[in-house]
C-alpha positions in Angstrom: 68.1 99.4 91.2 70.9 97.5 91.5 72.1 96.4 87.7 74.5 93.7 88.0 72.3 91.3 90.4 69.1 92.5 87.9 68.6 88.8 85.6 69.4 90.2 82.4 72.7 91.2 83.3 73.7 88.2 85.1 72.4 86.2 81.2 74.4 88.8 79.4 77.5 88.5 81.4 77.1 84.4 81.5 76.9 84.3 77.6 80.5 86.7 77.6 81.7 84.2 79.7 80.8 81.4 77.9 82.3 82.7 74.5 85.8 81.4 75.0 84.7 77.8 76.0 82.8 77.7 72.6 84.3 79.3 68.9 83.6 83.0 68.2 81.5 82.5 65.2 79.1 79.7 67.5 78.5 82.3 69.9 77.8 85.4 67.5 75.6 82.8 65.8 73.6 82.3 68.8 73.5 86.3 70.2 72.2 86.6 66.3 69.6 84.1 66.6 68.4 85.5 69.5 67.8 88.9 68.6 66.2 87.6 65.6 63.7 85.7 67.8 63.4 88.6 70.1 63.0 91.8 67.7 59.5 92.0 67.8 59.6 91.8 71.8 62.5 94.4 71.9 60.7 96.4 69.5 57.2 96.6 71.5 59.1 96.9 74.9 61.2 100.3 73.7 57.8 101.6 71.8 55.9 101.2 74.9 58.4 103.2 77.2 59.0 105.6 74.4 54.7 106.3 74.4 55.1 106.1 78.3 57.7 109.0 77.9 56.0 111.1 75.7 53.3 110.8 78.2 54.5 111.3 80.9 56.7 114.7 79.3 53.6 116.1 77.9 51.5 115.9 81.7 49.2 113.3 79.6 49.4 111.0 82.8 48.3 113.5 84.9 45.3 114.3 82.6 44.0 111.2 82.6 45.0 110.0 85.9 42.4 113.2 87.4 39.3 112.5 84.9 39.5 108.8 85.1 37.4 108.8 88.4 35.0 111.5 86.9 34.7 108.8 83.9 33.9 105.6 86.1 31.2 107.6 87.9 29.6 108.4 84.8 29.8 105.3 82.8 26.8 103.3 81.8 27.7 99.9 83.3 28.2 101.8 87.3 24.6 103.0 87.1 23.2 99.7 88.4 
């Protein structure tokens, strides 16, 4: 994947750019503000692909991935 044309980036390297047109202390104000709105996101996004990891490290993808279609076959609500 190409990281600098990826959004984030392009935000992050806006806001550095925009730090000498406003003071130092506005800008650090606002970077804090928004990780203080965002921590719960931030927090859920890196639990999610640390559980994917784990997962996926342990073959517990796999696993399921190969009884899933044994498990829809057999489930109450396909028996119609």
């Amino acid at each position: 994947m190409n990281w600098i044309a990826a959004g984030g980036t392009l935000l992050l390297i806006a806001g550095l750019i925009t730090i000498p047109v406003l003071s130092i202390s506005l800008a650090a104000r606002a970077y804090v503000t928004t990780l203080k709105q965002l921590m719960w996101a931030i927090l859920t996004v890196v639990t999610v692909l640390a559980l994917v990891h784990v997962m996926n490290e342990s073959g517990q993808t796999i696993t399921l991935g190969r009884s899933s279609p044994g498990l829809v076959a057999s489930s109450p609500s396909s028996a119609r």
